[in-house]
C-alpha positions as a LaTeX table, in Angstrom:
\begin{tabular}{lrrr}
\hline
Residue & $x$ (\AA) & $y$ (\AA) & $z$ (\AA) \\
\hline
Unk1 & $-84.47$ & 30.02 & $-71.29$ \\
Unk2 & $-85.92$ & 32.60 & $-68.87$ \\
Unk3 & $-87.23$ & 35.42 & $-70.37$ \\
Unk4 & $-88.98$ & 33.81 & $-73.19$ \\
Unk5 & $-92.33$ & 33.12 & $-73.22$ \\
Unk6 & $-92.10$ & 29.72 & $-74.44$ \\
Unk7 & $-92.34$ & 28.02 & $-71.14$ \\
Unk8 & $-95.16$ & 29.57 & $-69.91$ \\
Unk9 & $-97.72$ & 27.19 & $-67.90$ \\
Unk10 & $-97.13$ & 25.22 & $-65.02$ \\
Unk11 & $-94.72$ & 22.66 & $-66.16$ \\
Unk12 & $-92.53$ & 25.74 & $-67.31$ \\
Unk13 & $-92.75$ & 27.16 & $-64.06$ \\
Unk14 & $-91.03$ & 24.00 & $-62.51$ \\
Unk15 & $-88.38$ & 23.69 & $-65.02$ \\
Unk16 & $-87.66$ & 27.60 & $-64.74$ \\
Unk17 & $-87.48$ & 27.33 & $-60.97$ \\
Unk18 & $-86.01$ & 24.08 & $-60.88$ \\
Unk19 & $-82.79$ & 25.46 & $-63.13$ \\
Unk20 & $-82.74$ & 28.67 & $-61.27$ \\
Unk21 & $-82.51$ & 26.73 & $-57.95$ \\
Unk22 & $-79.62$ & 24.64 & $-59.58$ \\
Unk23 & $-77.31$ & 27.59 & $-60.72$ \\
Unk24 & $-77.56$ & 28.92 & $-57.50$ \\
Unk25 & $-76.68$ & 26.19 & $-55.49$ \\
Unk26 & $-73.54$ & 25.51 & $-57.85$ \\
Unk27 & $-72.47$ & 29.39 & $-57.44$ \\
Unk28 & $-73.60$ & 29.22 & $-53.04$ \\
Unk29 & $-71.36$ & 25.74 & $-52.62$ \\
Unk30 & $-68.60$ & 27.81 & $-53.80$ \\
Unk31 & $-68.65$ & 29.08 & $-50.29$ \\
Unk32 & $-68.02$ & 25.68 & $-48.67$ \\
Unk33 & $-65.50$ & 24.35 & $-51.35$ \\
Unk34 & $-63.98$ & 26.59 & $-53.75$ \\
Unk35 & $-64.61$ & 24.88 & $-57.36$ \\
Unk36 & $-63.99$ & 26.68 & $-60.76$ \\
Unk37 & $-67.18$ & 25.14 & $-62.07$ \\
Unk38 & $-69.04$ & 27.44 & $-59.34$ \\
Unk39 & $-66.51$ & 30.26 & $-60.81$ \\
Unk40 & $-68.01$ & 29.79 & $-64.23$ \\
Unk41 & $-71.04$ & 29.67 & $-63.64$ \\
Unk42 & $-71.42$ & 32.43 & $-61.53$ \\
Unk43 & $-69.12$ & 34.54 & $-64.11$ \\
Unk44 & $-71.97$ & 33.33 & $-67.01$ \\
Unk45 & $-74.86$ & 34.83 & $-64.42$ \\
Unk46 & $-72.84$ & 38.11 & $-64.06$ \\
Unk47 & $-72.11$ & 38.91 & $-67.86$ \\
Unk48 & $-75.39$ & 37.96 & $-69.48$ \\
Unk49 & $-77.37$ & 39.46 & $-66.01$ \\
Unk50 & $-75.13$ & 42.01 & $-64.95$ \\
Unk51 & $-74.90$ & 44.16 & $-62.17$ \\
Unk52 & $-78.24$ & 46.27 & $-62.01$ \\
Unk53 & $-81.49$ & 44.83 & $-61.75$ \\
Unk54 & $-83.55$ & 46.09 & $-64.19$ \\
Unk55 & $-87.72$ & 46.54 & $-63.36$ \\
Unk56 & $-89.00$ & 45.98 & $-66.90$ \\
Unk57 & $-91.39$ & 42.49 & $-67.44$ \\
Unk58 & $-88.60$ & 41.06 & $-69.92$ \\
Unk59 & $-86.08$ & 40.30 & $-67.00$ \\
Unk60 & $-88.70$ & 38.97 & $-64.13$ \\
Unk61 & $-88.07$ & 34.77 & $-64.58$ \\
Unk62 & $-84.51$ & 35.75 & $-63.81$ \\
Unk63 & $-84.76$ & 38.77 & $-61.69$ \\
Unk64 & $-85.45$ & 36.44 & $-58.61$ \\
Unk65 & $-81.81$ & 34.59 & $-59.57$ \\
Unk66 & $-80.44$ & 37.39 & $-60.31$ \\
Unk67 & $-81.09$ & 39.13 & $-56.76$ \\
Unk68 & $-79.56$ & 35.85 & $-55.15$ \\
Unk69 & $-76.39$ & 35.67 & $-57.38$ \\
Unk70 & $-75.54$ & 39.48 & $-56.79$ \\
Unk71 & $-76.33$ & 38.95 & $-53.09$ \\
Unk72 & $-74.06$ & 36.21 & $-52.81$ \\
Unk73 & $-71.31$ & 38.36 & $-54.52$ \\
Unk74 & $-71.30$ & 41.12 & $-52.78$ \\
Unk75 & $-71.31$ & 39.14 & $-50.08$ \\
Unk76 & $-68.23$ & 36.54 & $-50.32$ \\
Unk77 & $-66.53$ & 37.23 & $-53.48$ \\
Unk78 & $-63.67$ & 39.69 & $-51.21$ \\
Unk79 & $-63.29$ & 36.44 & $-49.41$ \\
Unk80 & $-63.26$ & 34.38 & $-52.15$ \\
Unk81 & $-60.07$ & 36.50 & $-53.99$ \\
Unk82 & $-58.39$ & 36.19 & $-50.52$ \\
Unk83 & $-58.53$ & 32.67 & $-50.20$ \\
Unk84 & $-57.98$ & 31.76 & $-54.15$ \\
Unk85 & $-57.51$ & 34.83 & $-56.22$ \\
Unk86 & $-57.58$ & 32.04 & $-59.27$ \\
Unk87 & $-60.93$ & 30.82 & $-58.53$ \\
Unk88 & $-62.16$ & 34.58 & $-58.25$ \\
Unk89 & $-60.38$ & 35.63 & $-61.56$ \\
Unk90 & $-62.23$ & 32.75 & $-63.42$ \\
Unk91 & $-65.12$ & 34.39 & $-61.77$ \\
Unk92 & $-64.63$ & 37.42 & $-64.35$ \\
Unk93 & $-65.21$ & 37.06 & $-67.82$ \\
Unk94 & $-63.89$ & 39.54 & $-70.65$ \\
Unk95 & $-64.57$ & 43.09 & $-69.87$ \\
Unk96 & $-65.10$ & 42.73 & $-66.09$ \\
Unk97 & $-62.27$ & 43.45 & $-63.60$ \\
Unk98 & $-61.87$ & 43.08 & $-59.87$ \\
Unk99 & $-60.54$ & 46.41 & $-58.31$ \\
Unk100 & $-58.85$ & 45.57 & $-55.23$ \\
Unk101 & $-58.26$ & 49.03 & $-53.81$ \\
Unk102 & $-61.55$ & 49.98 & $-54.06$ \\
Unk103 & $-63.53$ & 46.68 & $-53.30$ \\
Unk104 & $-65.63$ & 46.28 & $-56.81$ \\
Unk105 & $-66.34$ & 44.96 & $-59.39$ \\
Unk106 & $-65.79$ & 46.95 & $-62.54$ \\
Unk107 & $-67.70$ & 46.34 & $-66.15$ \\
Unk108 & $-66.57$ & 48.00 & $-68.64$ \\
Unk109 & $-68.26$ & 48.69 & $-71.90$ \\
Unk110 & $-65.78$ & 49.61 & $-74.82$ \\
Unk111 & $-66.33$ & 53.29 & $-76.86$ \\
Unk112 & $-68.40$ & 52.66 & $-79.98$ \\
Unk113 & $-70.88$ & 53.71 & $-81.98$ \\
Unk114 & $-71.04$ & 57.85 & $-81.08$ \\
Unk115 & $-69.64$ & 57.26 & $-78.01$ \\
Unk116 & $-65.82$ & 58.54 & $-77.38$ \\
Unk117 & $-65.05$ & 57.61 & $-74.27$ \\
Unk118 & $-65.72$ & 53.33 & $-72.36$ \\
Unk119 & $-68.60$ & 53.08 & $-69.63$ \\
Unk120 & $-68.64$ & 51.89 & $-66.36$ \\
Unk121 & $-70.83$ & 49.82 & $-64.21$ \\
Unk122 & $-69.82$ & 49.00 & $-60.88$ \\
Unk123 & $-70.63$ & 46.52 & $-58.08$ \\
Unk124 & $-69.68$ & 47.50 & $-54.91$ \\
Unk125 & $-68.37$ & 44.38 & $-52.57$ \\
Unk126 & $-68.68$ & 43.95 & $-48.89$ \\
Unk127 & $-65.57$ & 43.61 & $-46.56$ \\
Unk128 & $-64.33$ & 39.83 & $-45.72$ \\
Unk129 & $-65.61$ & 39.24 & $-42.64$ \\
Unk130 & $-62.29$ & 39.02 & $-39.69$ \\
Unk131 & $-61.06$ & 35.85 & $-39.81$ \\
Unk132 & $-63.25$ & 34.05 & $-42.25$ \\
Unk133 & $-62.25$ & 30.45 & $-43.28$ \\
Unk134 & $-63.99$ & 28.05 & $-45.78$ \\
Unk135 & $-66.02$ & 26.66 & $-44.05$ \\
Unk136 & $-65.66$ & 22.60 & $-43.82$ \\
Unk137 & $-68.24$ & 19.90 & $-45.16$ \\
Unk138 & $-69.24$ & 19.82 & $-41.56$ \\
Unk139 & $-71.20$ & 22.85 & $-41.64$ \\
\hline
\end{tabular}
């Protein structure tokens, strides 16, 4: 839907931001109640996204989402696996891993083609902060 040029124009604008806005909020409400919808979602963002952000013209409708979803990650998803390591599995789709000792995420791209050996992308996770609770509907 994004980096097509079919919905070029104003009205395609809208639509584009207007979906954008609505992935994000489904992945950011994950930090005030835990949902495996949110977990999906954000899982689809990080597989067909991934972890770098790429400069090229192809990528810039979803490079602005794409900042925001990896932001959010690094950000809460070590605090998300500590307070429901099921909801941050389903978080991870095929091919990505959490490593725990570390504090990453790990892709990893199987040997094929000329290639002998599997590749590795990694995005590095920031520390839970001390004490940090879901926060209620309250807030």
């Amino acid at each position: 839907m994004f980096n097509f040029d079919r919905l070029k124009g104003r009205a395609g604008a809208v639509v584009k931001f207007k979906v954008r806005r609505l992935l994000y909020n489904e992945i950011a409400d994950m930090r005030r109640f835990a949902n495996f919808k949110g977990a999906k979602i954000l899982g689809f963002c990080l597989n067909v996204m991934g972890f770098t952000i790429r400069q090229n013209d192809y990528d810039k409708d979803s490079r602005a989402l794409q900042k925001a979803m990896l932001a959010w990650t690094r950000k809460h998803y070590v605090w998300l696996h500590g307070y429901n390591p099921r909801i941050a599995e389903a978080c991870l789709v095929d091919g990505t891993t959490y490593d725990l000792k570390y504090r990453r995420l790990v892709r990893t791209y199987p040997a094929e083609g000329l290639r002998r050996e599997p590749s590795y992308v990694y995005l590095d996770l920031d520390p839970a902060p001390p004490g940090s609770e879901l926060q209620t509907a309250t807030n």
